[in-house]
C-alpha positions in Angstrom: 178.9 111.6 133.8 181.8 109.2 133.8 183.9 109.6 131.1 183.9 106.0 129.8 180.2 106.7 128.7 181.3 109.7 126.3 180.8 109.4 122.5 178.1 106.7 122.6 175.7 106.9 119.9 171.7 107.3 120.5 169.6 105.2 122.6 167.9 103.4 119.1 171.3 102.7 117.7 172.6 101.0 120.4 169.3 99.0 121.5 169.2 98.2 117.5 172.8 96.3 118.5 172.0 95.2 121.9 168.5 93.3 120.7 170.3 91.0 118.0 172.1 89.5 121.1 170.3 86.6 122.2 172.6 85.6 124.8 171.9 89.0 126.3 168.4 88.9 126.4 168.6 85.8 127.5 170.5 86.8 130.6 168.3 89.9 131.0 165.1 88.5 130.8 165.9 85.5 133.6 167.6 87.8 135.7 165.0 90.8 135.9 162.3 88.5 135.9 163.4 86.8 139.3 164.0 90.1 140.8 160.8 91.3 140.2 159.0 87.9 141.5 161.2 88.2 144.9 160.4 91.9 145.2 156.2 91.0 144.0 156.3 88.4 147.5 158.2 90.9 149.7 156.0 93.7 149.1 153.0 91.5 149.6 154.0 90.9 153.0 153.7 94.6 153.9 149.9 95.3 154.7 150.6 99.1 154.7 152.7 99.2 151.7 150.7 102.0 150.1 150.8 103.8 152.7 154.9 103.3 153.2 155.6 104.6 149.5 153.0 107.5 150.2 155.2 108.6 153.3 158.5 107.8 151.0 157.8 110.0 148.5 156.2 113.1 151.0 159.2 112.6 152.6 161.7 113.8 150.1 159.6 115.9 148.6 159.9 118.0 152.1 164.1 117.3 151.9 163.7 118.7 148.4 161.6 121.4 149.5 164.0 122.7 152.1 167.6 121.2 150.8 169.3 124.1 152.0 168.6 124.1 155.4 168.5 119.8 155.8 172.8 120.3 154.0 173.7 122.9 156.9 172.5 121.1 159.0 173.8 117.7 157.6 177.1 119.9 157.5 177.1 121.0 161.3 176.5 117.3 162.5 179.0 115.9 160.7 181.9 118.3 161.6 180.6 118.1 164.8 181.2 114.1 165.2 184.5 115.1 163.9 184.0 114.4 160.4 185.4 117.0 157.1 183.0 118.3 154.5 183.9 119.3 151.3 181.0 120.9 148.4 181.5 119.6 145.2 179.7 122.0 142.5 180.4 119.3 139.5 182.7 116.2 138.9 185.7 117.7 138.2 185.3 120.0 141.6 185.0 116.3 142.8 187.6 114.1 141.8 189.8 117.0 142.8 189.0 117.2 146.1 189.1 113.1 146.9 192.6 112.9 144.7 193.6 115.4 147.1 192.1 113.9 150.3 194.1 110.5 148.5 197.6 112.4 147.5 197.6 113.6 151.0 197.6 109.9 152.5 201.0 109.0 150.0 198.7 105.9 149.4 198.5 105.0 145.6 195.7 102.4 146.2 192.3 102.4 147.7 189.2 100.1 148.3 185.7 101.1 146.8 182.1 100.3 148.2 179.4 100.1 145.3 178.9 103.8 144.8 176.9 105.1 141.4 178.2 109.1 142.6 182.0 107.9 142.2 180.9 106.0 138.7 179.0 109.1 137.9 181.9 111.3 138.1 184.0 109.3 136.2 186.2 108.9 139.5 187.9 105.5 139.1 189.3 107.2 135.6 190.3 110.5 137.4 192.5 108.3 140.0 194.1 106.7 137.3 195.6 109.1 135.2 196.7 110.2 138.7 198.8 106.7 138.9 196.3 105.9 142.1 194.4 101.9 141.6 190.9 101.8 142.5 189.8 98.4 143.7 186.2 97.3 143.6 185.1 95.4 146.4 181.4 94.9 145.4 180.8 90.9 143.1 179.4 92.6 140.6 181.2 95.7 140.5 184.4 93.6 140.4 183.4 91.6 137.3 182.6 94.5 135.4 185.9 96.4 136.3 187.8 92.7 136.0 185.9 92.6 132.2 186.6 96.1 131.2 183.5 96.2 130.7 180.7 99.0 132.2 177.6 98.3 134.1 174.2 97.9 133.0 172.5 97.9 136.4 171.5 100.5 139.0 171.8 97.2 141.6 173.6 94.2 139.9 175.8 96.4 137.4 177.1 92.5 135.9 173.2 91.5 135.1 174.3 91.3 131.5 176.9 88.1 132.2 176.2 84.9 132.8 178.3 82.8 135.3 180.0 81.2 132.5 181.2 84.4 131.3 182.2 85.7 134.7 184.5 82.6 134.7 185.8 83.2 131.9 186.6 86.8 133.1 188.1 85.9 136.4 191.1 83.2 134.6 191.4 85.7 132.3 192.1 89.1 134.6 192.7 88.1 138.0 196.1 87.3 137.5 196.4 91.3 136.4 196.2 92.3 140.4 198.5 89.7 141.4 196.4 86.8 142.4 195.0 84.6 139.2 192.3 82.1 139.9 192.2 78.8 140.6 193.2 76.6 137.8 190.3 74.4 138.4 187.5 77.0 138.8 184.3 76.2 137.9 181.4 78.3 136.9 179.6 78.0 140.2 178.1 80.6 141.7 179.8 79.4 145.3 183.2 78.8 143.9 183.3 82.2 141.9 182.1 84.1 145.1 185.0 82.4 147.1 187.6 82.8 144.4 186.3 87.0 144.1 186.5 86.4 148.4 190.3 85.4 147.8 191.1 87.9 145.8 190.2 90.7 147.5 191.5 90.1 151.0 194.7 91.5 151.0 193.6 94.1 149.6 191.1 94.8 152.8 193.6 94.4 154.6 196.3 96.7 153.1 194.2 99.3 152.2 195.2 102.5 154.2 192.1 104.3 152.3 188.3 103.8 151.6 186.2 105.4 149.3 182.0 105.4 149.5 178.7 106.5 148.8 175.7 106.2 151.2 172.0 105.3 150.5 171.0 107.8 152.9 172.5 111.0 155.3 170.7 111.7 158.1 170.8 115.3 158.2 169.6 115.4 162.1 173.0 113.1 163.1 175.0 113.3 160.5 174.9 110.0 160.0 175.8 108.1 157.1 173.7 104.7 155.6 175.1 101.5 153.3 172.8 98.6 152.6 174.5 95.8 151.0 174.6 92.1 150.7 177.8 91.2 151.2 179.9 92.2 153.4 182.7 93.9 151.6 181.1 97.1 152.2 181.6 97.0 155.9 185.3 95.6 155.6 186.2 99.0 153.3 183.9 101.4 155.9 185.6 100.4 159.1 189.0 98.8 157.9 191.0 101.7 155.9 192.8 104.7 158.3 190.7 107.1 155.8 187.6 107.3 154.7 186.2 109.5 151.6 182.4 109.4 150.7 181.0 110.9 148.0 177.2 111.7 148.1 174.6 112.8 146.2 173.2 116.1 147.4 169.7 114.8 147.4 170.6 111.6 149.8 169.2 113.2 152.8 166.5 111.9 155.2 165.5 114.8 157.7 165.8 112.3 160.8 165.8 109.0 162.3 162.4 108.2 162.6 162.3 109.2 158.8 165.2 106.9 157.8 162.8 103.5 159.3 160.6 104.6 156.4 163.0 103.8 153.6 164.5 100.8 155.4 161.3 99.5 154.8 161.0 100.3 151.2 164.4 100.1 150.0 165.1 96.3 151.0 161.7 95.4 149.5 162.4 97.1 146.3 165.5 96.2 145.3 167.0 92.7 146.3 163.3 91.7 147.3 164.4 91.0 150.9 163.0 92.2 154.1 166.3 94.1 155.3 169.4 94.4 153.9 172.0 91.2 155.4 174.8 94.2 155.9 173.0 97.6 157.2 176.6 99.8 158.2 175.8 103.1 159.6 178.6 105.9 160.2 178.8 109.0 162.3 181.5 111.4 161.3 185.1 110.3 162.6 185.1 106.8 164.0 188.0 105.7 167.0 191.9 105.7 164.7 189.9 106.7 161.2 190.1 110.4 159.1 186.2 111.1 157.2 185.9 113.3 154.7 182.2 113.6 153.4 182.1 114.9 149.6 178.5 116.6 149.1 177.9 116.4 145.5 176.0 118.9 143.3 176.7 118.4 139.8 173.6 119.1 138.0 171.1 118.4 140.8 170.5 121.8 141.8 169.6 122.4 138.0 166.7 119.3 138.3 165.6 120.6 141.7 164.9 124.1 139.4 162.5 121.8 137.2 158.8 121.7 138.6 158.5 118.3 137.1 161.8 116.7 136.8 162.4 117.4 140.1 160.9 114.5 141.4 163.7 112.3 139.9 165.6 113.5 143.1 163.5 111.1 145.1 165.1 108.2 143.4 166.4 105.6 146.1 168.2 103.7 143.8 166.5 100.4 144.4 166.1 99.4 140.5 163.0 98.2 140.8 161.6 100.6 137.3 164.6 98.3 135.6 163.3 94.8 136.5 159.6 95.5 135.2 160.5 97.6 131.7 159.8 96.2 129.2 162.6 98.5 126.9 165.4 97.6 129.6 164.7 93.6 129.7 165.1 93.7 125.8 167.7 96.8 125.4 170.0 96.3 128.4 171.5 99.0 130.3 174.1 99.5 128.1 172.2 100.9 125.4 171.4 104.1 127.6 174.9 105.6 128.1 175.1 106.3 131.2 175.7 104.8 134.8 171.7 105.6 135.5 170.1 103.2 133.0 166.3 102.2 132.5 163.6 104.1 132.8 165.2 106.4 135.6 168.3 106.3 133.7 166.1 108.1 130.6 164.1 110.8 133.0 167.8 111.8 135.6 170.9 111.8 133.0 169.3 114.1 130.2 168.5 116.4 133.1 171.8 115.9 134.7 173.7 116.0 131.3 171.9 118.1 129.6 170.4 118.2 125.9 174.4 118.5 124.8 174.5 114.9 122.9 172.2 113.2 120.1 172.4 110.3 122.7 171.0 112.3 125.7 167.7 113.7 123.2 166.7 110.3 123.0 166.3 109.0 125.9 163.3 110.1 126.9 161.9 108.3 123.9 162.9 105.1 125.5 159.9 103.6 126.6 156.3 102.7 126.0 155.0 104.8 128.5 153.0 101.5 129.6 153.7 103.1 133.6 154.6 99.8 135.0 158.1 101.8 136.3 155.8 104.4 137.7 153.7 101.4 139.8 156.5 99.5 141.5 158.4 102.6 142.3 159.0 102.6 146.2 158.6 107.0 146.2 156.1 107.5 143.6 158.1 109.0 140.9 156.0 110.1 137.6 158.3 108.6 135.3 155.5 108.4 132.4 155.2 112.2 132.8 158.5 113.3 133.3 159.4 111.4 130.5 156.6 113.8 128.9 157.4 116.4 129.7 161.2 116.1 128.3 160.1 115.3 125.1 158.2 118.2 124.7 161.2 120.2 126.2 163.3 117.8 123.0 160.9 118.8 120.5 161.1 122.8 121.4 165.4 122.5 121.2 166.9 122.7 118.2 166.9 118.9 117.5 164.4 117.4 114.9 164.2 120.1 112.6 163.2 117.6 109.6 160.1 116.2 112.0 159.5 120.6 112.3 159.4 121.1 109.1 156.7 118.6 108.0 154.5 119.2 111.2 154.6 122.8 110.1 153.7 121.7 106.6 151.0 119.8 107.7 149.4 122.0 110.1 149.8 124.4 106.8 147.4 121.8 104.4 145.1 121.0 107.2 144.2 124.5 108.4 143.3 125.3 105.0 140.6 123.8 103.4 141.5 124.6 99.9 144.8 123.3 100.1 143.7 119.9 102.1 140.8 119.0 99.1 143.6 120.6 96.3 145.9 117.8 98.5 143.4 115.0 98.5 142.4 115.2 94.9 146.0 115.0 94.2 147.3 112.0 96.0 144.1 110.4 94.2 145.0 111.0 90.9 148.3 109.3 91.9 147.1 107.0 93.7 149.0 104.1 91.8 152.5 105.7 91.8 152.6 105.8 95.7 155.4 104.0 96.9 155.0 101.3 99.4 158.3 102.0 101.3 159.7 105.8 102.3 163.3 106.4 101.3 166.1 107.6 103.5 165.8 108.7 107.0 161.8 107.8 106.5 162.3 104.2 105.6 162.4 103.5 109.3 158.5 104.7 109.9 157.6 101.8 107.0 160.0 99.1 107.8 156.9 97.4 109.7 154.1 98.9 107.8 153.2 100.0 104.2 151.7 103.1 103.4 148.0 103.1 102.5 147.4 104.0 98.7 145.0 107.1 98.6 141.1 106.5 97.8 140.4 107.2 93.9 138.2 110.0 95.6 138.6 111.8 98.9 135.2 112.0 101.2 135.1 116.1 100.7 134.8 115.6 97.0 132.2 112.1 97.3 130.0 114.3 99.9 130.3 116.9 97.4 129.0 114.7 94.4 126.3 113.3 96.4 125.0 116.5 97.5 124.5 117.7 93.6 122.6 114.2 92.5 
């Protein structure tokens, strides 16, 4: 995972911040709110909806099922439209091979379409200490990289800003890349799209290299897939002399006729729009332009291994789990370390990542499993039961040895009869020194309840006493 997620502390210590932020709920909660209403109408329209996001999800359980052979051939079609392909077994395998493809140009800058593989990897960092600028093209994208800041969002990575903050932002870190905004900028929304539109055009137009991810490769073509909204995406596909896209492993659609599924579901689920307003489709080497196509493993083949966290893989990336959580709308994204936040933040980056981190153990604690994520999802993922599934897989690790130790203690008392009336009779006599708050690590658990005092006399021992009168 990128590196500018690393050291982060657990998901309850940085929700615990991220809730006393009003301003930040505030902006969450009207933002997810009117994504989910525009996606509630769009997928209303769609008679056979059901039926879609059945077919969605059989669909890459069948890619899944037969990855191997869908990559080859994936491979074959590219190379044979003239396109390079390069296997990527992690993210340092990765950013070598695009600051390669990049060294190899003599180009020390390059445009960027929204891609979470390239955040994933950590690859804007990796180009850097390399001396090589990466420019994000993508509004939201921009603000974040503009703000320093990291995104909270599988789809609109700035949700967490409001447009007086983005203001604020753009007078304050334009003028870094050689072009400051308008003194008289206001906060908008036109006049900061046009003053990001300013900004960026020479860089379209200088940029001798292009970097990418797709929504979806068609392994039957070779044919790569970017849906967007506005437009840059297309300018950095079809402008620079090279083009470099890094991709997920499990992006494939077996063929055409598959991909019309997804078109479908996608545009529904995630900007609540019947298709995409940009829709740019790539086959290998286009007339005067180099591709390279990075496949990227880097943990996936480890999920695809898991009977039941496989089905993460199906993720489309639409966000749709994000806009109906209620953890996400009051945590933000940040809070989950990692570019995958929300509920299929918490179910793909542990199994990506790993159990390695304090931070990556809880995640799958954060939700109610109230299954909303797993009823709007476009491919029927099980987040409720992955989520499960690795906390079972938590709790049989090494990690919460102190919650061990009293479940064994207790299972000790109440397999034993003896020792569970001994136990009863004893809490009774002391009834009146039990403390209404635990201490330590425990004072969390009675922060919003106190602990009952023990009955004078347990029910074994009144049972017991009635039986002799």
């Amino acid at each position: 995972m990128s590196s500018t997620f690393v050291g982060m502390p657990s998901f309850p210590k940085a929700a615990s911040r991220a809730v006393g932020n009003a301003q930040l709920r505030h902006n969450l909660h009207k933002a997810t709110h009117t994504i989910r209403d525009k996606r509630a109408a769009a997928v209303a329209e769609q008679p056979d909806w059901d039926d879609l996001r059945a077919a969605g999800a059989a669909l890459k359980n069948r890619v899944l099922r037969h990855l191997d052979l869908y990559l080859e051939q994936l491979e074959e079609a590219v190379q044979r439209a003239g396109g390079h392909v390069h296997w990527a077994a992690d993210a340092a395998e990765a950013n070598r091979i695009v600051l390669s493809l990049v060294r190899a140009t003599g180009e020390t800058e390059v445009v960027k379409v929204k891609s979470m593989a390239t955040q994933e990897i950590g690859l804007n960092e990796a180009l850097a200490e390399e001396g090589i600028t990466a420019y994000e093209t993508d509004l939201a994208e921009l603000i974040v990289q503009l703000g320093d800041d990291l995104p909270s969002h599988i789809l609109v990575p700035a949700i967490h800003r409001n447009r007086a903050e983005i203001r604020e932002i753009f007078q304050r870190a334009m003028a870094s890349w050689g072009r400051p905004a308008p003194a008289d900028l206001t906060d908008d929304p036109r006049a900061l799209a046009e003053a990001a539109r300013l900004h960026l055009r020479e860089r379209f137009l200088s940029a001798k290299v292009g970097i990418s991810g797709a929504n979806f490769a068609v392994a039957e073509t070779g044919t790569l897939v970017v849906l967007e909204s506005e437009g840059n995406g297309r300018m950095c596909l079809t402008l620079p002399e090279t083009l470099i896209s890094v991709v997920g492993i499990e992006k494939l659609v077996p063929t055409w006729q598959d991909l019309e599924v997804f078109m479908q579901l996608l545009p529904r689920s995630s900007t609540g729009e019947r298709m995409n307003p940009y829709t740019s489709m790539w086959t290998g080497a286009t007339e005067g332009q180099e591709f390279h196509l990075v496949l990227l493993d880097n943990g996936r083949t480890k999920v695809l291994a898991d009977t039941v966290g496989r089905q993460a893989l199906r993720c489309i990336r639409c966000s749709a789990c994000l806009n109906v959580c209620p953890v996400y709308e009051r945590a933000g994204g940040h809070a989950y370390g990692s570019v995958y936040p929300g509920p299929i933040g918490a179910i793909l980056t542990p199994q990506l990542r790993g159990f390695g981190s304090e931070l990556d153990e809880s995640l799958p604690y954060a939700s109610t499993l109230c299954g909303a994520c797993y009823d709007v999802c476009p491919v029927a993922i099980n987040i409720p039961e992955v989520l499960l599934d690795l906390r079972a897989k938590v709790a049989a690790s090494g990690a919460h040895k102190g919650e061990k130790l009293a479940m064994a203690a207790a299972r000790r008392v109440l397999s034993s009869p003896g020792l569970l009336g001994a136990s009863q009779r004893t809490a009774g006599r002391f009834r009146k020194l039990t403390p209404r708050r635990l201490p330590g690590p425990l004072s969390a658990w009675t922060d919003t309840r106190d602990i009952p005092a023990p009955p004078p006399q347990s029910f074994r021992d009144w049972w017991a006493s009635r039986e002799e009168k």
